[in-house]
C-alpha positions in Angstrom: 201.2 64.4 151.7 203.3 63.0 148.8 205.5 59.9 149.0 207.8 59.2 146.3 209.2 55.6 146.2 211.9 53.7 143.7 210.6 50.7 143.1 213.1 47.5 142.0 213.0 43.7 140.7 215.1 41.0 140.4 216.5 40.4 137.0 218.8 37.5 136.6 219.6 38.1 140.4 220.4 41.5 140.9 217.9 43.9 142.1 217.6 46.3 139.2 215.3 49.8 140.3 212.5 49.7 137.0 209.7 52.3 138.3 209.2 55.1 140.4 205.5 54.7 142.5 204.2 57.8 144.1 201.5 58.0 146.9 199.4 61.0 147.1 196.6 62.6 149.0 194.2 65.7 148.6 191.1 66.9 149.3 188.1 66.5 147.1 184.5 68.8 147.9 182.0 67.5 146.3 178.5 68.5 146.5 177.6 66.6 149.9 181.1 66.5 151.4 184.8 66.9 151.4 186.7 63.7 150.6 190.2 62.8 151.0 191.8 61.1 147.6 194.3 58.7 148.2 196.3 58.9 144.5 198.9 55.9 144.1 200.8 56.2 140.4 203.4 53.7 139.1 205.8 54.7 136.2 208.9 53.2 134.5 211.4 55.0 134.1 211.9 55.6 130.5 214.9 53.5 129.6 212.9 50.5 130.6 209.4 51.7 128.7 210.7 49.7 125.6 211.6 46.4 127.7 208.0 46.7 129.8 206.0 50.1 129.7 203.9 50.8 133.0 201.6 53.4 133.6 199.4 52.6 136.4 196.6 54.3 138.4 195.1 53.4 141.8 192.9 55.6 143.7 190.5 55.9 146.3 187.9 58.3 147.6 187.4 58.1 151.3 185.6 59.4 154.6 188.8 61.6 156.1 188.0 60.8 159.6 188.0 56.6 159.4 188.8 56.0 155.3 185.6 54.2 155.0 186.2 54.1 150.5 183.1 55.7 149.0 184.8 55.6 145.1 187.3 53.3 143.9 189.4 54.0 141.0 192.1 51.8 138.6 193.5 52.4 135.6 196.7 50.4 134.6 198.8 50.1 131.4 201.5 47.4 131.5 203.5 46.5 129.0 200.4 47.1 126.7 197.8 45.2 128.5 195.3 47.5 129.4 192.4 47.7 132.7 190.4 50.1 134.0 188.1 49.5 137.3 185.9 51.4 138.6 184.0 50.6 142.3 181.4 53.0 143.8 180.7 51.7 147.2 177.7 51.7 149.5 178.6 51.3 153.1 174.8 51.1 154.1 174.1 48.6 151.8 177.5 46.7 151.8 177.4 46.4 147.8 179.3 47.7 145.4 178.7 48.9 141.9 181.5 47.9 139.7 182.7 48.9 136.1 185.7 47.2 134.1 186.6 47.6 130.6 189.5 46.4 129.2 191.1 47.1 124.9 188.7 46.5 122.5 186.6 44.6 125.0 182.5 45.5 126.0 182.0 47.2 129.2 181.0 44.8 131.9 178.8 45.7 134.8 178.6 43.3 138.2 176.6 44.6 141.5 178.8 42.6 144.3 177.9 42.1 147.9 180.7 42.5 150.5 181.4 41.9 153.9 181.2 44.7 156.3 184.0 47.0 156.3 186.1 45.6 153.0 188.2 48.1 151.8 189.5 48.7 148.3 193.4 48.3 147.9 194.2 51.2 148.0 192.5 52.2 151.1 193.1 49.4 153.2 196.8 50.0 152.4 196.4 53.3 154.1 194.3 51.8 156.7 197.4 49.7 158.4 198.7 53.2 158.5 195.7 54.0 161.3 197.0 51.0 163.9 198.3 51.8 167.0 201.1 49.1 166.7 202.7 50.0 170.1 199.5 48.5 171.5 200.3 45.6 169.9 202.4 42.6 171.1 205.0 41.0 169.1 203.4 38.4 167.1 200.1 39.4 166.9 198.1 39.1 163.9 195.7 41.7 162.1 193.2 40.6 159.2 192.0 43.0 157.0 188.9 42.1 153.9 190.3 43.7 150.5 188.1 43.6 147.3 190.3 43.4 143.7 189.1 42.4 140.7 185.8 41.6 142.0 186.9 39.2 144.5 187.1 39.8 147.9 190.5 38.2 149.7 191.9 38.2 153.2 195.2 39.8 153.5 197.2 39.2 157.3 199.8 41.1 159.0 201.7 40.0 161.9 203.6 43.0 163.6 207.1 41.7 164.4 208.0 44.4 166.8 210.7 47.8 166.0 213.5 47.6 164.2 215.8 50.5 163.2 216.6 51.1 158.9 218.7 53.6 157.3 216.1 55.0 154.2 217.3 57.8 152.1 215.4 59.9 154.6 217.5 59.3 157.2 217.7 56.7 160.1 214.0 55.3 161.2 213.0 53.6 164.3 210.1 51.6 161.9 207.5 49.3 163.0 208.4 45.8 161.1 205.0 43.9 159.6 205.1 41.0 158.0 202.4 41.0 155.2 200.4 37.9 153.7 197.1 36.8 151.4 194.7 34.5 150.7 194.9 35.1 146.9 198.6 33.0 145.9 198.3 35.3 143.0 198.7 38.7 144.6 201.4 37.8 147.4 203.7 34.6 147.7 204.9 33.0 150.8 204.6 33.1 153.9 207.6 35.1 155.2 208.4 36.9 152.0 206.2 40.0 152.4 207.7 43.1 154.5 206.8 46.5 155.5 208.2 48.9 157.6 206.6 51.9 159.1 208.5 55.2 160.5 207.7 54.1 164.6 206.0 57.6 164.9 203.1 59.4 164.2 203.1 59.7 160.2 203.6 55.9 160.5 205.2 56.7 157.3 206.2 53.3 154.6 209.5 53.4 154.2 210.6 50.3 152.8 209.1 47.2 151.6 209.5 43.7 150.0 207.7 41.6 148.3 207.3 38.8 146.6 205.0 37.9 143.7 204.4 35.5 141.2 206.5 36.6 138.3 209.8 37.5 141.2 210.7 39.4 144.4 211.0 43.2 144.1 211.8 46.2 147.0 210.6 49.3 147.4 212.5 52.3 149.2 211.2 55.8 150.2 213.1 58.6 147.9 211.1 61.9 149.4 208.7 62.9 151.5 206.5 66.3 151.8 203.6 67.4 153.3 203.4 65.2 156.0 200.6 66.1 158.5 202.9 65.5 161.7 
């Protein structure tokens, strides 16, 4: 599957498209099992690479049948700051091994303990992509344990029932969520946060908004391929 996204902020108060964000998945065998990689990629496009370069990397390596994240992967570039992270998890154990290294900066190692069933973010993304929201009533809340940058956080959706878009893929019955955190600096607000999912069964993200602490920003659906229904 491959979804390819425009992603766009708000400069001086006109929502400007900056990036492009692509979300990706394959099969991995390694020497025990076949995992499925859940590849997420952000880009600038170039005539904004002078103003703020991004080149970033998220991944995760998961259990195909319930995304349990064995190997968590991030590698980001952004406007020269540079971060990589790298989590291998235990699921028996709930601990993780982590690696981050950032420019000119030692390596630093931390074994972390985590609650059962964390995900990475990456994962868990993918994970509200596995509810069966038309089991769900209007209003009704979800909470779902992420681990990023070492710190474990509790981010909520509330499904706020169907409601029909027009995407550059055509017109979409979606399921609407309303997304929020614990961590004030990964999400902002309490109704500022949006996602909508295709109301079928590739549950696909079509269009999201968000706000953060630097601004507010959308993201649309350009293309879609491989889809597994």
């Amino acid at each position: 599957e491959k979804l390819v996204f425009s992603a766009s902020y708000n400069m001086s108060g006109v929502l400007t498209d900056l990036a492009e964000v692509t979300m990706e998945t394959s099969n991995v065998k390694t020497s025990k099992a076949t995992l499925l990689r859940l590849k997420i990629t952000a880009a600038t496009y170039s005539k904004w690479d002078n103003f703020f370069k991004i080149r970033d990397l998220y991944e995760s390596y998961v259990n195909p049948s319930n995304l349990v994240p064995y190997l968590y992967k991030r590698d980001i570039n952004e406007g020269g700051y540079t971060k990589t992270m790298k989590y291998t998890f235990d699921p028996k154990t709930n601990t993780v091994k982590s690696v981050q290294t950032r420019r000119n900066g030692p390596e630093e190692n931390k074994n972390l303990t985590i609650q059962a069933n964390t995900k990475d973010i990456v994962s868990a993304l993918y994970n509200l992509r596995l509810i069966d929201y038309n089991s769900m009533a209007v209003g009704s809340k979800k909470t779902v344990t992420i681990l990023f940058d070492r710190k474990e956080f509790k981010g909520q959706l509330t499904y706020l029932g169907k409601e029909t878009i027009t995407t550059a893929i055509g017109k979409k019955e979606c399921y609407k969520l309303a997304i929020g955190s614990s961590q004030t600096n990964v999400l902002q607000g309490t109704n500022s946060n949006f996602l909508w999912f295709t109301a079928d069964a590739n549950k696909i993200p079509v269009y999201g908004k968000f706000k953060i602490p630097v601004g507010t920003g959308e993201l649309k659906i350009k293309s879609v391929s491989g889809l597994k229904n």
